[in-house]
LUMRO-726286 format. One record per residue (C-alpha): residue number from 1; residue in one letter; x, y, z. Coordinates in Angstrom, 3 decimals. Example, Ala and Ser with C-alpha at 12.3 -4.5 7.8 and 13.67 -1.06 7.14 Angstrom:
# LUMRO-726286
r k:1; r:A; c1:12.300; c2:-4.500; c3:7.800
r k:2; r:S; c1:13.670; c2:-1.060; c3:7.140
***
This chain:
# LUMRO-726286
r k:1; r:X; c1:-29.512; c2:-67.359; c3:191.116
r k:2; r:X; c1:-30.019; c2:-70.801; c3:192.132
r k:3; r:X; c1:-33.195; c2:-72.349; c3:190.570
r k:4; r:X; c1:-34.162; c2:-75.605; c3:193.046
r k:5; r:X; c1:-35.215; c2:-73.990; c3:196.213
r k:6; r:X; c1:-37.005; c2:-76.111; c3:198.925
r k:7; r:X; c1:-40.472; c2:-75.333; c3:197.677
r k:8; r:X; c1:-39.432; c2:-76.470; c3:194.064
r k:9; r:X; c1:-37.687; c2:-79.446; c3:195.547
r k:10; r:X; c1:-41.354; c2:-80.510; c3:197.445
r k:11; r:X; c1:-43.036; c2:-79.777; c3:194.181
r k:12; r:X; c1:-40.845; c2:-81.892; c3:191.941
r k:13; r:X; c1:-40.992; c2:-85.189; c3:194.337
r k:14; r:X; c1:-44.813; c2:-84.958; c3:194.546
r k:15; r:X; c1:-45.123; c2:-84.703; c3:190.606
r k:16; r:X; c1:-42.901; c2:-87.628; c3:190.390
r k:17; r:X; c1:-44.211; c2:-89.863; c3:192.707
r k:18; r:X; c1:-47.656; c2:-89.544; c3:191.663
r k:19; r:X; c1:-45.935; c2:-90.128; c3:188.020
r k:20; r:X; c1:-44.806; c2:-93.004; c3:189.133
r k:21; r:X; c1:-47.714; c2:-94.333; c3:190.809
r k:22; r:X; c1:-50.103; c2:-93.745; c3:187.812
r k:23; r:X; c1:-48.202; c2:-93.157; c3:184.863
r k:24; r:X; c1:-45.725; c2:-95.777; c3:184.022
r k:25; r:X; c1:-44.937; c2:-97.104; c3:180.193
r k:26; r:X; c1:-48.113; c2:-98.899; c3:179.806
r k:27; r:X; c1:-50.181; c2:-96.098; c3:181.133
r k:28; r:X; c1:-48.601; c2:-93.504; c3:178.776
r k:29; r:X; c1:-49.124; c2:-96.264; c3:175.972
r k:30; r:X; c1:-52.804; c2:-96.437; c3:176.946
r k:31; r:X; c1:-53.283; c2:-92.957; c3:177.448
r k:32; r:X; c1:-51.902; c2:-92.638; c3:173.728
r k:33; r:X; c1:-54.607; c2:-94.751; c3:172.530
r k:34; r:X; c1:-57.789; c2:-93.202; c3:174.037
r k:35; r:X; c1:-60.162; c2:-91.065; c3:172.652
r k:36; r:X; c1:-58.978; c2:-87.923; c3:174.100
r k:37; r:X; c1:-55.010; c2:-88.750; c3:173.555
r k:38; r:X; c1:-54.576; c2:-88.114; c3:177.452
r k:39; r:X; c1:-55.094; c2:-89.937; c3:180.666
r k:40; r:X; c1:-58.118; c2:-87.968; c3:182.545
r k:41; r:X; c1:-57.658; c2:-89.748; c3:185.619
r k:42; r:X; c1:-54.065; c2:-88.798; c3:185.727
r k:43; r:X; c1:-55.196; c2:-85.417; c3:184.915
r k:44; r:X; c1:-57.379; c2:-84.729; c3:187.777
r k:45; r:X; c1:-55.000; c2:-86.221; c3:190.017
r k:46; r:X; c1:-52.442; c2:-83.544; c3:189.182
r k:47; r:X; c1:-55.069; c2:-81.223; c3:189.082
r k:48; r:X; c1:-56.626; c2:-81.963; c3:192.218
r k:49; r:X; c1:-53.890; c2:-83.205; c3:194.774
r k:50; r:X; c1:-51.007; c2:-81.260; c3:193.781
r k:51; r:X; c1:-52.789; c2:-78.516; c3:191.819
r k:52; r:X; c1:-50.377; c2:-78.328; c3:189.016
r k:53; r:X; c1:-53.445; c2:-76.358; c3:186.297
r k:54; r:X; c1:-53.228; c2:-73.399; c3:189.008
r k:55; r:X; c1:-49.557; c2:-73.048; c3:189.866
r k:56; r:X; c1:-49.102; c2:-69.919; c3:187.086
r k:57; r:X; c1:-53.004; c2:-68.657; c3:187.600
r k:58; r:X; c1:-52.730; c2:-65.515; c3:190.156
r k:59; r:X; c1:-54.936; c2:-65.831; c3:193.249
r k:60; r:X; c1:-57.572; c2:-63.622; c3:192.265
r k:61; r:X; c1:-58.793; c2:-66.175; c3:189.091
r k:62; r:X; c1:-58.436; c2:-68.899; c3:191.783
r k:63; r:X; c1:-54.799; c2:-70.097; c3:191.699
r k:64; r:X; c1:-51.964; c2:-70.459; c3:193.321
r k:65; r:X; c1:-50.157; c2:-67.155; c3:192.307
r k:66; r:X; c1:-46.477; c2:-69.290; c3:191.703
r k:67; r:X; c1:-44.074; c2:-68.314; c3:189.009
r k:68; r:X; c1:-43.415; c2:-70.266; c3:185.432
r k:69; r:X; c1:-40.356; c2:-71.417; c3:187.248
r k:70; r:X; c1:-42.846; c2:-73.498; c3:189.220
r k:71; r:X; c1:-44.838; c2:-74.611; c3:185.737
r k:72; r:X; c1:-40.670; c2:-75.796; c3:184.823
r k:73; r:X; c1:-40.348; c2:-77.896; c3:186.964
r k:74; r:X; c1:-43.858; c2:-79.640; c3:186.383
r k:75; r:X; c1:-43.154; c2:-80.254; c3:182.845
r k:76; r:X; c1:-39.611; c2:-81.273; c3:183.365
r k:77; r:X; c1:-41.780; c2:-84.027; c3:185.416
r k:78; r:X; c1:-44.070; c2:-84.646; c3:182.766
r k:79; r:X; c1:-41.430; c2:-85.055; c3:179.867
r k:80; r:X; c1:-39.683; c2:-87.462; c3:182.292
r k:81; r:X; c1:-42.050; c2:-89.853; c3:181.632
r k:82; r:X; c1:-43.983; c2:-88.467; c3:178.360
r k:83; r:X; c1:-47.346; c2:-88.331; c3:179.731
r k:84; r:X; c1:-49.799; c2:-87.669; c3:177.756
r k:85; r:X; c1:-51.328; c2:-84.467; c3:179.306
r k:86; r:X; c1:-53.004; c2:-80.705; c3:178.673
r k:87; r:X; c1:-50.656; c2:-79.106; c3:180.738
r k:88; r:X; c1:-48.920; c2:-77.622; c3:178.190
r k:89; r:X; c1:-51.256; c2:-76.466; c3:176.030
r k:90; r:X; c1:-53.702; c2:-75.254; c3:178.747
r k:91; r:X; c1:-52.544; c2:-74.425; c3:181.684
r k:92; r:X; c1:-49.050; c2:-73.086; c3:180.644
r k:93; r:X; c1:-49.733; c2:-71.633; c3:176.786
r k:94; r:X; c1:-53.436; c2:-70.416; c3:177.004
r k:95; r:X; c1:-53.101; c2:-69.613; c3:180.806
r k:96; r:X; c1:-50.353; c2:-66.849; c3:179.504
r k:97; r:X; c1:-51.864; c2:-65.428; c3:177.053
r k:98; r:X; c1:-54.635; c2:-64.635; c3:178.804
r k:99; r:X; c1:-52.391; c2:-63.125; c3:181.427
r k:100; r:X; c1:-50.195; c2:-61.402; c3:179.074
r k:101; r:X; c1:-53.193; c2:-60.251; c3:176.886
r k:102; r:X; c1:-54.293; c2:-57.701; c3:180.075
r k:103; r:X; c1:-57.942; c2:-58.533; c3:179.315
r k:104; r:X; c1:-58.992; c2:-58.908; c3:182.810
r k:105; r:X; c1:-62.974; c2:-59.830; c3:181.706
r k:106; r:X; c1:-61.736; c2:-62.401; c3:179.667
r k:107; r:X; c1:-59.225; c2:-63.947; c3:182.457
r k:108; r:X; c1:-62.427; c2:-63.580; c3:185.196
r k:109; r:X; c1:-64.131; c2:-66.218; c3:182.400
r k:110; r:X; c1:-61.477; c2:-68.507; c3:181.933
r k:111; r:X; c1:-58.553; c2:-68.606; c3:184.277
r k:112; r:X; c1:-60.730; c2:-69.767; c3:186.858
r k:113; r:X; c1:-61.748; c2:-73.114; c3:184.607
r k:114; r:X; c1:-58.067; c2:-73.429; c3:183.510
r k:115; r:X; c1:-57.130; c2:-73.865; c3:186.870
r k:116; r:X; c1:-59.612; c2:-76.487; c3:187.688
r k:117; r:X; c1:-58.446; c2:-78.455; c3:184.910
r k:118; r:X; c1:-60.347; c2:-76.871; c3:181.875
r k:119; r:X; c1:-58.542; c2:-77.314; c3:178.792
r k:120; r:X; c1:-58.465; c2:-73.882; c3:176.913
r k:121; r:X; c1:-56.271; c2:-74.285; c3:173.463
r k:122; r:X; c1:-54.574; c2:-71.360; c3:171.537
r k:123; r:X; c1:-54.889; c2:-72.091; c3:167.645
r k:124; r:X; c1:-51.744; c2:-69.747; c3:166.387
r k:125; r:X; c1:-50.067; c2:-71.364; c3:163.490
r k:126; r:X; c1:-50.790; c2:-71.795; c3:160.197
r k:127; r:X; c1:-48.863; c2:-74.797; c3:158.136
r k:128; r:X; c1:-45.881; c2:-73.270; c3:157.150
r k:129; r:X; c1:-44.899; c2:-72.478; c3:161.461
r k:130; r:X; c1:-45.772; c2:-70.019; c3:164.151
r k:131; r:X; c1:-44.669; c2:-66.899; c3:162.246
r k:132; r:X; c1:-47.509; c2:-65.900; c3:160.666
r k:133; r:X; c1:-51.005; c2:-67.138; c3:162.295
r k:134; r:X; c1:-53.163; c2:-69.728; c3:160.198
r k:135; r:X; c1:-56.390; c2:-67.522; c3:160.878
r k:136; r:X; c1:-57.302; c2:-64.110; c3:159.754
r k:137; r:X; c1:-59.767; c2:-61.044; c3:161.042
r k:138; r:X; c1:-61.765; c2:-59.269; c3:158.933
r k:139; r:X; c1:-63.485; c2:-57.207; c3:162.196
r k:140; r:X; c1:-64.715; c2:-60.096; c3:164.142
r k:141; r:X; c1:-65.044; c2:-62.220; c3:161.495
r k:142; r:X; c1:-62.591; c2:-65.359; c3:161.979
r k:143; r:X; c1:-61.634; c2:-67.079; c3:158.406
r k:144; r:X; c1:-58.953; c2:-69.760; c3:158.309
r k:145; r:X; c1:-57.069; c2:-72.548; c3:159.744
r k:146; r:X; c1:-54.692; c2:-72.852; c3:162.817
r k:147; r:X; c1:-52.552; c2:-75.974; c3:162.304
r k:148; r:X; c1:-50.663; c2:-77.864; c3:165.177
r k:149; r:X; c1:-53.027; c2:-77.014; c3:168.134
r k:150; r:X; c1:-52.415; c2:-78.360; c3:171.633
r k:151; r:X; c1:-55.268; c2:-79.825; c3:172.652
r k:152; r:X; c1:-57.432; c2:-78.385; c3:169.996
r k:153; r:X; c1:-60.135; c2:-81.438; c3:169.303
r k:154; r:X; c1:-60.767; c2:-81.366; c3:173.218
r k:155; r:X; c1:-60.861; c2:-77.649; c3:174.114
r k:156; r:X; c1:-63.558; c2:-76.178; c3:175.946
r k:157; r:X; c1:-63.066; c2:-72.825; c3:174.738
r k:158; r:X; c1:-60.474; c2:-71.339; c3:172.048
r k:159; r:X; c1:-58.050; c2:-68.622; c3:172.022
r k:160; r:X; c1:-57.409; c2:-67.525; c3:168.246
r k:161; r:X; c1:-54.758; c2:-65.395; c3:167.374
r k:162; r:X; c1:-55.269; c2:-63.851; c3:164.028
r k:163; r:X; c1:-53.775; c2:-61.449; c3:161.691
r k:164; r:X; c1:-55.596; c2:-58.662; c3:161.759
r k:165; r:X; c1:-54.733; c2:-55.883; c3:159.079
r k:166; r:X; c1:-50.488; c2:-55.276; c3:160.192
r k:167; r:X; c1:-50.941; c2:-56.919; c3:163.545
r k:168; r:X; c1:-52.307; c2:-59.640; c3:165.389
r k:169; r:X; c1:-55.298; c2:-59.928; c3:167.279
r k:170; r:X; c1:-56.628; c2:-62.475; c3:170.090
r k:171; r:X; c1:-59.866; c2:-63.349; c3:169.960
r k:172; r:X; c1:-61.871; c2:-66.217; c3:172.421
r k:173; r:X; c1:-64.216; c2:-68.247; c3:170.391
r k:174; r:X; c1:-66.632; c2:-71.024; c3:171.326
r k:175; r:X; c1:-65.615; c2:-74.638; c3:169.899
r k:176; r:X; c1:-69.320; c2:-75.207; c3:169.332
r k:177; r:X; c1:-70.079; c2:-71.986; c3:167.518
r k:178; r:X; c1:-71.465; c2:-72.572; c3:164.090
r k:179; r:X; c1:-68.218; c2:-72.684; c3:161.395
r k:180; r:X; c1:-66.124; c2:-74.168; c3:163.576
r k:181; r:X; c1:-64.258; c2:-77.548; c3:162.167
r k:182; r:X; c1:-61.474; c2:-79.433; c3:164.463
r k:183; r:X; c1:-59.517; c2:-82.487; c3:163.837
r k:184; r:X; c1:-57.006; c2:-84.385; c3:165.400
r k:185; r:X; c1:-54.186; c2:-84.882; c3:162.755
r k:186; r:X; c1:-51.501; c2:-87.587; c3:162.777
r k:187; r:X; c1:-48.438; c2:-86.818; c3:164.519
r k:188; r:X; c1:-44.387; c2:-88.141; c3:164.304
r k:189; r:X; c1:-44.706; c2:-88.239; c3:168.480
r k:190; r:X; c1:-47.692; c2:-90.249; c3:169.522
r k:191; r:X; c1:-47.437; c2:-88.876; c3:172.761
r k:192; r:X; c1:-48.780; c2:-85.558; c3:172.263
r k:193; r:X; c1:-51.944; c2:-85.139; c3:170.255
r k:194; r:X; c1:-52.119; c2:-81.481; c3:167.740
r k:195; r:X; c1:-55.357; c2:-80.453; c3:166.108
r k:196; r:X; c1:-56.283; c2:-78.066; c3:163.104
r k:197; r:X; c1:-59.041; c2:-75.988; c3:164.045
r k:198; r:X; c1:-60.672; c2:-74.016; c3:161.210
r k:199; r:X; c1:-62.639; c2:-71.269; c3:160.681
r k:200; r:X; c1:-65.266; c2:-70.142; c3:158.368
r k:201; r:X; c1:-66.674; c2:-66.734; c3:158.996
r k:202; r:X; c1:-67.277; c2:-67.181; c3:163.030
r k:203; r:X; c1:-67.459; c2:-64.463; c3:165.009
r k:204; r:X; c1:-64.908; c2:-63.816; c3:168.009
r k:205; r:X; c1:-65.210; c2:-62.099; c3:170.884
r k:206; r:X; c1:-62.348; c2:-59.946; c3:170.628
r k:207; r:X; c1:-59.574; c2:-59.710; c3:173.404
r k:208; r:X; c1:-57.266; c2:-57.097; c3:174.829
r k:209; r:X; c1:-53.914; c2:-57.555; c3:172.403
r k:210; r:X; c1:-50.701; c2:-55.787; c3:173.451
r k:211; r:X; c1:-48.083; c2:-55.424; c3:170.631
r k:212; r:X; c1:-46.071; c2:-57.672; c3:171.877
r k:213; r:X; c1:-48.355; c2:-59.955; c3:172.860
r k:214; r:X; c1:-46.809; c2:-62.798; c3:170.244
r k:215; r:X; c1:-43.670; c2:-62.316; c3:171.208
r k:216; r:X; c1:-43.937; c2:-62.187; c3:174.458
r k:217; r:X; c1:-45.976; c2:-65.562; c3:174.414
r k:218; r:X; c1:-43.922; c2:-67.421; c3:172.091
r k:219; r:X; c1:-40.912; c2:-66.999; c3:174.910
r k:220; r:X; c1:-42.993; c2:-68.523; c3:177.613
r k:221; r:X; c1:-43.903; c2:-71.320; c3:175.171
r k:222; r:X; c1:-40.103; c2:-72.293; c3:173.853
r k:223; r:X; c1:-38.918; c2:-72.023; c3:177.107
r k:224; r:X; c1:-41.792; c2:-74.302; c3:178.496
r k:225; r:X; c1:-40.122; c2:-77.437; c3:175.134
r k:226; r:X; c1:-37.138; c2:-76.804; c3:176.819
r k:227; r:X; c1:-37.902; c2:-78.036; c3:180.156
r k:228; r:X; c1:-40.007; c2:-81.011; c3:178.806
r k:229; r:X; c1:-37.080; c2:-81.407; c3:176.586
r k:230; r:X; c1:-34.793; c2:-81.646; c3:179.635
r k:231; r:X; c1:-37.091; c2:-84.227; c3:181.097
r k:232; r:X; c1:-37.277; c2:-86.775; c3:178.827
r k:233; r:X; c1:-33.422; c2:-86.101; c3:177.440
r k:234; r:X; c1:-32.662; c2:-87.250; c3:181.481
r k:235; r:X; c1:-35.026; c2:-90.056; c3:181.239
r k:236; r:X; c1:-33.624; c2:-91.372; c3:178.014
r k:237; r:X; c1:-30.395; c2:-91.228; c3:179.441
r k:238; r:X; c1:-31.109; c2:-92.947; c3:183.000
r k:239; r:X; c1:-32.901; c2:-95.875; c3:180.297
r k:240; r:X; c1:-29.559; c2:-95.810; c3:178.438
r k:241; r:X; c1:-27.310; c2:-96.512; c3:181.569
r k:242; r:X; c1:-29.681; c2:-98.701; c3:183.024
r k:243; r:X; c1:-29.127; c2:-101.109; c3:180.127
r k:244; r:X; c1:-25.486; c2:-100.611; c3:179.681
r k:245; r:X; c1:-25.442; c2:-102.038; c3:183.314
r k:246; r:X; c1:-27.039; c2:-105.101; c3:182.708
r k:247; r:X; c1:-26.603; c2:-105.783; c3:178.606
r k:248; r:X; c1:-23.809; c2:-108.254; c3:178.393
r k:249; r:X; c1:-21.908; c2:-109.130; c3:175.220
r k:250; r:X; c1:-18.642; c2:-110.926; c3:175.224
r k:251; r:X; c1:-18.724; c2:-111.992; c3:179.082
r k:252; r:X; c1:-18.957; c2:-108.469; c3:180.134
r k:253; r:X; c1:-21.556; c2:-105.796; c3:180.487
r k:254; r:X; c1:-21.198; c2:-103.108; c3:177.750
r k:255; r:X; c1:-21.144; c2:-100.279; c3:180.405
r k:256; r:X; c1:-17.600; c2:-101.768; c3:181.214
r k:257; r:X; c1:-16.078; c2:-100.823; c3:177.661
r k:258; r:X; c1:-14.326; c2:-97.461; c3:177.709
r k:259; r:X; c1:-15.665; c2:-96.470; c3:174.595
r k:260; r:X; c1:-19.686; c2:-96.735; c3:175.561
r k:261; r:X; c1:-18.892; c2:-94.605; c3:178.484
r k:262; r:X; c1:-17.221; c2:-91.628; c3:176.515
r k:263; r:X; c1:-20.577; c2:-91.807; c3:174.761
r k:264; r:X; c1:-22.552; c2:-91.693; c3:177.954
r k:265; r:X; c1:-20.578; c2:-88.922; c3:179.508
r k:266; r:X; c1:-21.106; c2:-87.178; c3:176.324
r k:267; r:X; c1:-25.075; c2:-88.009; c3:177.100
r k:268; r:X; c1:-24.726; c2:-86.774; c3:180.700
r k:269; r:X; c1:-22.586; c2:-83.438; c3:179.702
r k:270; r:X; c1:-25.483; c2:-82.706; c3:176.716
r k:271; r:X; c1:-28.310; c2:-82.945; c3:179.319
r k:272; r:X; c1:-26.534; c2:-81.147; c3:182.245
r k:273; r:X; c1:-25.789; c2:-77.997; c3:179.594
r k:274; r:X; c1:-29.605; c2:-78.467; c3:178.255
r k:275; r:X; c1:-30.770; c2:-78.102; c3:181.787
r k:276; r:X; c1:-28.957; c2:-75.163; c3:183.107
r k:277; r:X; c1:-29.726; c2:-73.057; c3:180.122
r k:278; r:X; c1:-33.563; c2:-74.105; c3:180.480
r k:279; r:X; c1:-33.635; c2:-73.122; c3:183.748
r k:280; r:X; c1:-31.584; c2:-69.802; c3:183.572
r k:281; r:X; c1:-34.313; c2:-69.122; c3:180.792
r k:282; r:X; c1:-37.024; c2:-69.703; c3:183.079
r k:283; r:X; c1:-35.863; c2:-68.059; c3:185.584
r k:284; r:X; c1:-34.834; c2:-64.468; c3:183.550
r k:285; r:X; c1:-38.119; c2:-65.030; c3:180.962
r k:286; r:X; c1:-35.105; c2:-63.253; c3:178.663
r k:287; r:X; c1:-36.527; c2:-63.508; c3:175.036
r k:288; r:X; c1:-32.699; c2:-64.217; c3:174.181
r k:289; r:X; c1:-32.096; c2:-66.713; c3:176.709
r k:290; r:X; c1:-35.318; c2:-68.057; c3:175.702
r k:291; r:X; c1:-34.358; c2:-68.732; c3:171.910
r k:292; r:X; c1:-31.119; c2:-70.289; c3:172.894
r k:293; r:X; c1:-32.368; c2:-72.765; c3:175.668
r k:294; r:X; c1:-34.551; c2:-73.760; c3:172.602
r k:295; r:X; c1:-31.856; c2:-74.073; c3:170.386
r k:296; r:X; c1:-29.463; c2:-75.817; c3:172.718
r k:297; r:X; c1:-32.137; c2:-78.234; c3:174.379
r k:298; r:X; c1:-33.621; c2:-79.486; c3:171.151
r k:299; r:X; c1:-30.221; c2:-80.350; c3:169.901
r k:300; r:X; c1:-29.164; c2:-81.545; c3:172.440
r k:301; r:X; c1:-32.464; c2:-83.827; c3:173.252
r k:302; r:X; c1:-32.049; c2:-85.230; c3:169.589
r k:303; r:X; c1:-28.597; c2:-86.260; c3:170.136
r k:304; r:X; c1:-29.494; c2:-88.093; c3:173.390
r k:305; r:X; c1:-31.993; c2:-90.091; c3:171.724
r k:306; r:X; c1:-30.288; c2:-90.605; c3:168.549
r k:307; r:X; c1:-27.527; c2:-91.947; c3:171.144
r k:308; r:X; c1:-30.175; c2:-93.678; c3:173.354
r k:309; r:X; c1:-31.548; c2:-96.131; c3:169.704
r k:310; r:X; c1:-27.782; c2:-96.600; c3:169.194
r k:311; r:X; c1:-26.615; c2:-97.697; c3:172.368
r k:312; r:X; c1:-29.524; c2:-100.054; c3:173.138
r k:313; r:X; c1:-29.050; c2:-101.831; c3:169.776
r k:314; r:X; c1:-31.775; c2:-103.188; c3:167.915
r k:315; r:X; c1:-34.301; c2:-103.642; c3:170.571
r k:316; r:X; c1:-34.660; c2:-99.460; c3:170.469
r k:317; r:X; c1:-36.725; c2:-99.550; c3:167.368
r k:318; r:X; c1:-39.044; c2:-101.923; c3:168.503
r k:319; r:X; c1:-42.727; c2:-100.610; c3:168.947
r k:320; r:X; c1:-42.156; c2:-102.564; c3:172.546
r k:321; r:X; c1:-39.468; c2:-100.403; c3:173.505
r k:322; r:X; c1:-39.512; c2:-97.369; c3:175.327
r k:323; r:X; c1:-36.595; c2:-95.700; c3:173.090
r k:324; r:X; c1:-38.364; c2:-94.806; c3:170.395
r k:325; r:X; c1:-41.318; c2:-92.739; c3:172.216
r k:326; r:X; c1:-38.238; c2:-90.791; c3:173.316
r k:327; r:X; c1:-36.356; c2:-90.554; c3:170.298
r k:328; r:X; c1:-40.230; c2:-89.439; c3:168.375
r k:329; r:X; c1:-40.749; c2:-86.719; c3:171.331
r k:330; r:X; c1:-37.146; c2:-85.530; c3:170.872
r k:331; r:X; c1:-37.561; c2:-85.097; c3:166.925
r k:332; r:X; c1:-41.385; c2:-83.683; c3:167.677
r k:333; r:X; c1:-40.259; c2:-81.187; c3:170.321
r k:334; r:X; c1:-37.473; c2:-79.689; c3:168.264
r k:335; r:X; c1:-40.208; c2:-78.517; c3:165.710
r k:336; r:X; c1:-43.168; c2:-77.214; c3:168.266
r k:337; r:X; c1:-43.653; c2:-73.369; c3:167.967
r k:338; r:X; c1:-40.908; c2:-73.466; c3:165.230
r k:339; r:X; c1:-37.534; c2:-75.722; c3:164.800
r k:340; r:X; c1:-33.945; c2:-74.344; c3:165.596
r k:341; r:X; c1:-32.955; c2:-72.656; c3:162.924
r k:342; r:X; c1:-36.006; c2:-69.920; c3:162.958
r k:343; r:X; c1:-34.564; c2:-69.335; c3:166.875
r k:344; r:X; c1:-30.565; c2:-68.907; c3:165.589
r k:345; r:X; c1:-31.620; c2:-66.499; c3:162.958
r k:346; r:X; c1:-33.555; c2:-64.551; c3:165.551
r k:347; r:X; c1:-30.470; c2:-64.492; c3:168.288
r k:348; r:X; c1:-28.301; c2:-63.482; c3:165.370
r k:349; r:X; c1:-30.304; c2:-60.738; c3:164.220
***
């Protein structure tokens, strides 16, 4: 099955050239540095004239009714240029667990907001990863902290997962409910803010929660990384050729030496790979195909923009330079909802 269709095609030029209208390297830069660690104007601008929030959200919570294939190619957009943005964390993450919690109350209540733009965050992990949730349940009672929260110091309203005796529970909490503590903490990739959210005996209301609920939701999210991953891996390549076209050394530009361009084919072949199985995996939601786009796309992403510092010499490590926001997204990325290995062990077993 082909994945760009003419719909998807329309889609991905409108992201991109309001992207490139609004959010070039000093907006992103900017955006990094203000209060909320995202550009709002940008963000109701996607919202608003190209409705990205409601693309997942079925029609009857007031959305569009699209697939995540749809959502893909939005954040292949977005990682294109690293905008700062709660798409991710919002509109994609919380959006889906609501949907694949069942709890139709509880999407009536929020979906709606999400797709106008309302940032909704999931606190899931605790600080060891996403395996075992940072919060617990004792009834309603919420007790803990979830580490490494999208969005988390902003949220409107929270979705907790929790353990909860041998399983684990979702509950919705209000941020402003008495016992509840968030932070923004420091981060390796300054483009995407993460939160720790804790807990001290609030009460949840609690939510519909399938078994597989977790699992279920942890596929949508590694296979949304993967297409960000795919986006910026092609932007930090397009940089990397760029300069190899106009970087001379020796009376000749460096993209004429035989050797640089092995190393940028290899770049090209490492993205083109990344981007087929991200899309396959978006397309067949196949937990399976799922862990190994995230395997193969954060590997590959890392090797890009290792190759991206190399090939543009010194000047990549400067704060100035774009490189480095790449090369800190690729290394952040590669850990968000868990880092390679956790995903090989799980296709192995």
């Amino acid at each position: 099955m082909t994945f760009e269709n003419e719909d998807r095609a329309a889609l991905r030029e409108s992201v991109r050239t309001l992207l490139a209208k609004h959010s070039d390297s000093a907006a992103v830069r900017k955006a990094m540095a203000s209060p909320d660690g995202y550009d709002a104007e940008l963000w109701n601008r996607l919202v608003e004239q190209i409705g990205v929030a409601a693309l997942a959200v079925p029609e009857e919570y007031d959305g569009v009714g699209a697939t995540l294939a749809e959502t893909h190619v939005v954040l292949e957009e977005l990682g294109r240029t690293l905008a700062p943005s709660p798409f991710l964390g919002s509109a994609v993450l919380a959006a889906q667990a609501l949907l694949l919690s069942g709890d139709t109350d509880a999407a009536g209540r929020l979906l709606p907001g999400i797709a106008a733009g309302e940032i909704v965050a999931v606190c899931w992990a605790s600080k060891s990863g996403w395996d075992v949730p940072g919060v617990a349940a004792d009834g309603d009672i919420l007790t803990g902290t979830a580490h490494y929260v999208l969005g988390g110091d902003v949220a409107q309203a929270l979705l907790v997962l929790a353990s909860d005796g041998d399983s684990v529970s979702l509950f919705e909490v209000d941020p402003a409910a008495e016992g509840v503590s968030r932070r923004r903490v420091p981060t390796m990739d300054p483009t995407r803010t993460l939160a720790e959210v804790s807990f001290e005996g609030v009460r949840g209301t609690r939510l519909s929660s399938p078994a597989d609920l977790v699992d279920r939701l942890r596929t949508v999210a590694v296979i949304a990384v993967s297409a960000e991953q795919v986006g910026a891996a092609q932007a930090a390549l397009d940089l990397t050729v760029e300069y190899a076209k106009n970087r001379k050394q020796f009376g000749r530009v460096i993209g004429s030496f035989q050797a640089l361009k092995h190393r940028m084919a290899d770049m090209y072949a490492l993205v083109e790979t990344a981007r087929s199985m991200s899309q396959a995996a978006a397309l067949s939601q196949d937990p399976q195909d799922a862990y190994a786009a995230k395997v193969y796309c954060s590997e590959a992403f890392e090797q890009v923009a290792a190759e991206t510092i190399q090939l543009h010499g010194g000047i990549a490590i400067t704060w100035e330079h774009d490189a480095q926001l790449y090369f800190k997204r690729a290394h952040g990325t590669a850990q968000l909802f868990g880092p390679p290995r956790t995903y090989l062990q799980a296709i192995a077993g």
